[in-house]
N, C-alpha and C positions, 0 to 999 in steps of 0.2 A: 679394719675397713669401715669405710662411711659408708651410707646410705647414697649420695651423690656420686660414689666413685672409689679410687683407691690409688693412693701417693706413693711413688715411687722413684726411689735414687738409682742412678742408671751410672754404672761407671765403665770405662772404656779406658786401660790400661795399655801403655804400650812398657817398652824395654824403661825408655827413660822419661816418660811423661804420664800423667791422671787427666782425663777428662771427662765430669762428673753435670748429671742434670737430673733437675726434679721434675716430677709430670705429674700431673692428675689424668689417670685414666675414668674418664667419663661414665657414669653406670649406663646411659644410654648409646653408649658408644662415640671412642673417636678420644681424642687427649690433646692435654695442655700443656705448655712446656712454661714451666712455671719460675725457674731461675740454672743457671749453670754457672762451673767455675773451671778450671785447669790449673796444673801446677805442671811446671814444663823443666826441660833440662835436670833433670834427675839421673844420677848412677847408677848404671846398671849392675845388678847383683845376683848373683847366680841363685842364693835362695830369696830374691823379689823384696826383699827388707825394705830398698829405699822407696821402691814404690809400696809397698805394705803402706809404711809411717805415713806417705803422700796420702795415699787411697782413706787412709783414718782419716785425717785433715777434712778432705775433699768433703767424706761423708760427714763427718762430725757442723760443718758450714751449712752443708744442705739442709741439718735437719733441726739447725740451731734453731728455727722458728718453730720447729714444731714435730712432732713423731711423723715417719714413714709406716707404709703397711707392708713393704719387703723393698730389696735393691737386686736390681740384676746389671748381672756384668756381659759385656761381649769377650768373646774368649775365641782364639783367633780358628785353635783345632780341638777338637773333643777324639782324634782317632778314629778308630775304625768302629767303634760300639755308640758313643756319646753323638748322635748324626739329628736331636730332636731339642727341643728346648728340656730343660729339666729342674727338676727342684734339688739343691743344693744339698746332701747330705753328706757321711764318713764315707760310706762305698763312693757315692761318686768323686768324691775327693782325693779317695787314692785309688781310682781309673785316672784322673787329669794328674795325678804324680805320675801314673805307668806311660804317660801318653807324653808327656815333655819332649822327650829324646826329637818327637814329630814336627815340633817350634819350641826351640830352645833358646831362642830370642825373645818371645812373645808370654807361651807359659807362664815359668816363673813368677812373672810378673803380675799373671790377672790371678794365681793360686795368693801370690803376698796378697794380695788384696780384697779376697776371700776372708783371708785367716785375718787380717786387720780390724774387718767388719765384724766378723766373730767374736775376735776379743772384745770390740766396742759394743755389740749388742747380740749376746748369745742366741736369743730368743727367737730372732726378728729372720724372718722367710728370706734365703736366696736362692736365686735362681742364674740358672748358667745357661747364656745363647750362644749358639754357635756358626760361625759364618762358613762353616760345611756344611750347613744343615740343608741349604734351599738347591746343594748340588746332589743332597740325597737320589735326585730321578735323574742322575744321569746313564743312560746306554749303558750297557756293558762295553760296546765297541767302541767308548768313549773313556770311563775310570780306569780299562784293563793296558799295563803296560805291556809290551811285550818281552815279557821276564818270566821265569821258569814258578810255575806254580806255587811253590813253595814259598817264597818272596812275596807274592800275591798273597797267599795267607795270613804271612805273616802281619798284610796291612799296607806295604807298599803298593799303589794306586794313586790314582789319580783324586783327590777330593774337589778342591776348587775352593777358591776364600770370597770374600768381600758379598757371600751371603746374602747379611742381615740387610745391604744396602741396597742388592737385587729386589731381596723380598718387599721391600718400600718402594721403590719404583715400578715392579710389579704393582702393587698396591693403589700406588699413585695415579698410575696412566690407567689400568685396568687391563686385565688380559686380551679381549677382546678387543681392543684397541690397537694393543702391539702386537696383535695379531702374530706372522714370523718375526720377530724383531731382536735387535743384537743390543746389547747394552754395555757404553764403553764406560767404565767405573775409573776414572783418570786422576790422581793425584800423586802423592809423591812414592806410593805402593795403585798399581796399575794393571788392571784386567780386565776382560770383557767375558760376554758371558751370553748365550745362544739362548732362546726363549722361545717357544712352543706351546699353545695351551695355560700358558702362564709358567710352564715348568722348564728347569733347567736342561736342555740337550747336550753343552758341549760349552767347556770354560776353560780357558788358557793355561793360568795357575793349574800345577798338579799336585806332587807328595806336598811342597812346601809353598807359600808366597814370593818362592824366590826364581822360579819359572814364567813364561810367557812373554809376552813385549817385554823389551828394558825398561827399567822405572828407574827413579830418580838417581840410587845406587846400587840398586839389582840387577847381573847381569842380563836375567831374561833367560830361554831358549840356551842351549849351548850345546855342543857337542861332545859327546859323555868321553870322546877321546882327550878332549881337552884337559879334563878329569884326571885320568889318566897319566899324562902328559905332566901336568904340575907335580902330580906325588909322583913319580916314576925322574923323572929329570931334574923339579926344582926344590924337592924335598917338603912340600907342603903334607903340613898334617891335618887332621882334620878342621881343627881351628884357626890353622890358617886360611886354609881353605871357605868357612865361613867367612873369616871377614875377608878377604877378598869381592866371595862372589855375593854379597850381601851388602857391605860398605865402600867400596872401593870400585865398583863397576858400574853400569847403567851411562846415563846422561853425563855423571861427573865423571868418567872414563873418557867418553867419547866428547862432549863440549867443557870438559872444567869447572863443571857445576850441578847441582842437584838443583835446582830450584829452576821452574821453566819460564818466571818471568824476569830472573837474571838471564837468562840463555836468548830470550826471544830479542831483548834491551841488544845485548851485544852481537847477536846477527844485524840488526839493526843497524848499526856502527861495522858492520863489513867484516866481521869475525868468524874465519873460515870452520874451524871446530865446534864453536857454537850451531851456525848453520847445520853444519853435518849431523851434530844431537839431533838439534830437531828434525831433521829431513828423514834420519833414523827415526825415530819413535813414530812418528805418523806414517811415515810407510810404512812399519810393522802393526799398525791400527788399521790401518787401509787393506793389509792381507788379511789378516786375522777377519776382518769383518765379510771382505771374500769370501775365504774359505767357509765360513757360516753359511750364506747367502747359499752354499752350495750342499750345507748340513740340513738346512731350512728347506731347500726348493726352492729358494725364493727369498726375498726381504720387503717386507711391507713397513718395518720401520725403525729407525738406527736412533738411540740413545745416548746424550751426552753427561755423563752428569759426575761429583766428587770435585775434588778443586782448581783439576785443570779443567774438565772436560766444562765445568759452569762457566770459567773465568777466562780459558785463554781463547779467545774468536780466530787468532790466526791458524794454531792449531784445529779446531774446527773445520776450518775453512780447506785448511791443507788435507786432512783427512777425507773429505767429501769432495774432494777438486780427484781425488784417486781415485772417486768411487760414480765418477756418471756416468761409465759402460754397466751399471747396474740400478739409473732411474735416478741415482741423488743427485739433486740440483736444489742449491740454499739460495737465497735471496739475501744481499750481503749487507743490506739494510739492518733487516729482522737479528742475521747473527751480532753484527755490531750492538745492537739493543740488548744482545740477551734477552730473546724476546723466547717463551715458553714452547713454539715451533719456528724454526731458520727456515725449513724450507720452501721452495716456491709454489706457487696456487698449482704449477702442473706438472710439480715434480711426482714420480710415481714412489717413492718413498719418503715416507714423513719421518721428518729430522729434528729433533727434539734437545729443549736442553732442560732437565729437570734435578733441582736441589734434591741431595739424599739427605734422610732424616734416620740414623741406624739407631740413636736414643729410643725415636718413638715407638718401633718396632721391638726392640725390646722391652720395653716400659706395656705394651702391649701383652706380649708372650710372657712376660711375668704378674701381670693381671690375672690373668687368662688361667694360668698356674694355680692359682691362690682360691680359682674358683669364684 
């Protein structure tokens, strides 16, 4: 560690891609983002190799100019014990082995990249965030499913993902600010997330990131008969069942594509499935934020942010056009701008659209860590 601060490689692992940033966390507070890289389209592999090999690369570029003072990773679930940021050790390494089975898409993949780092620099401090952590203050009558006790023990519950990117938004705006406020985290994995006091009440996602509104190719919400139904009549096992309700559903079910500024293009052009995608997902962002508004008491102010929620205005537009029997009214000027509040001078809910930074936030927490 310097005397100015302390340098930090941040890596963000998915199934088949790296994406790696260096930071200077500030000794008086506050961080620099000081260069970043990604390596994309990678295979996925059950014990995380190809991203391992990636994650060394990633880090080995970062720090070709110069030594770091520790790297932390985002890690999608830590389970039922791991709910805090934490420093990287053996015990905890084999908790995030016992906890896989939780995200067996996601895991794998930020432990290869663990153990990547390890080998490349035995010494050197990690730490591990986790995007369950900021749903740690959720209700009981919010994580509890209703399943026979025992199940609940075992850890089946509600957690909630997309955290680390709360916690930056929170951060961002300031608690007091967002007052009751709902934050819709929208990209090609998609959930929203209830906010009180600055703290978590009520988030979409549950046991896995594979619940809540549909996202790009998640089915979302379902009905556990449906479940049922597939292995009872069409013989799916459980890995079928994954990729199914993981890859094959969401957006690209319903409009014939993942990606929502293909889908928006081709509504455009009069594309009846397309439209239907979309008309789907915002009206499930439209209720969901309801329902909150009614979690809340209230809504003093709705958040847009991740790379739909920054980038698509019609979306926007369409979500809050469901929502003026509860005060929001945008100004269609402001959202076309992407301008840092959409809504209008007398709307009684402020409407926001705010870039998440999940790097900086950990770059932060593993500061923090190191002391």
């Amino acid at each position: 560690m310097r005397g100015d601060g302390v340098d930090v490689v941040c890596l963000n692992c998915g199934s088949s891609s790296v994406k790696g940033a260096r930071y200077r966390v500030r000794a008086g507070g506050g961080e620099d983002r000081l260069a970043e890289t990604e390596v994309e389209g990678l295979t996925a592999t059950d014990d995380g190799s190809a991203v391992r090999d990636a994650a060394t690369g990633v880090f080995a570029k970062l720090t070709a100019e110069g030594g770091v003072d520790a790297v932390g990773h985002r890690l999608v679930h830590g389970g039922p014990e791991l709910r805090a940021p934490v420093r990287i050790d053996d015990a905890v390494l084999a908790k995030l082995r016992d906890v896989v089975p939780f995200a067996p898409l996601h895991l794998p993949a930020a432990l290869g990249a663990i153990e990547g780092v390890r080998a490349a620099a035995p010494d050197l401090p990690q730490v591990a965030c986790f995007d369950t952590a900021f749903h740690a203050t959720l209700p009981e009558t919010q994580w509890r499913f209703a399943l026979p006790r025992a199940l609940t023990d075992a850890g089946i519950r509600r957690y909630g993902f997309h955290g680390i990117s709360y916690e930056y938004i929170v951060g961002a705006v300031g608690a007091d600010t967002l007052g009751r406020g709902v934050i819709a985290h929208l990209g090609n994995g998609a959930s929203l997330t209830a906010v009180e006091d600055g703290r978590s009440v009520a988030t979409s996602m549950g046991l896995t990131p594979t619940g809540g509104i549909p996202m790009g190719t998640r089915v979302g919400d379902l009905d556990p008969g449906v479940i049922v139904y597939l292995v009872r009549e069409r013989g799916l096992d459980a890995a079928g069942l994954e990729q199914l309700l993981d890859d094959q559903s969401g957006l690209l079910a319903l409009g014939g594509a993942s990606d929502m500024r293909e889908l928006l293009e081709r509504r455009a052009q009069g594309d009846a499935a397309a439209s239907l995608a979309v008309e789907v997902f915002c009206t499930r962002i439209a209720m969901t934020v309801g329902a909150y508004a009614t979690v809340l008491g209230g809504l003093d102010t709705l958040v847009f942010t991740a790379g739909i929620g920054e980038n698509a205005v019609a979306v926007r537009a369409e979500v809050c056009r469901r929502l003026a029997h509860l005060g929001v009214a945008i100004d269609d000027a402001r959202n076309e701008r992407n301008d840092p509040v959409i809504s209008t001078d007398g709307s009684s809910v402020t409407v926001r659209v705010v870039p998440t930074d999940e790097d900086a936030v950990i770059a932060r927490h593993t500061a923090a860590l190191l002391g």
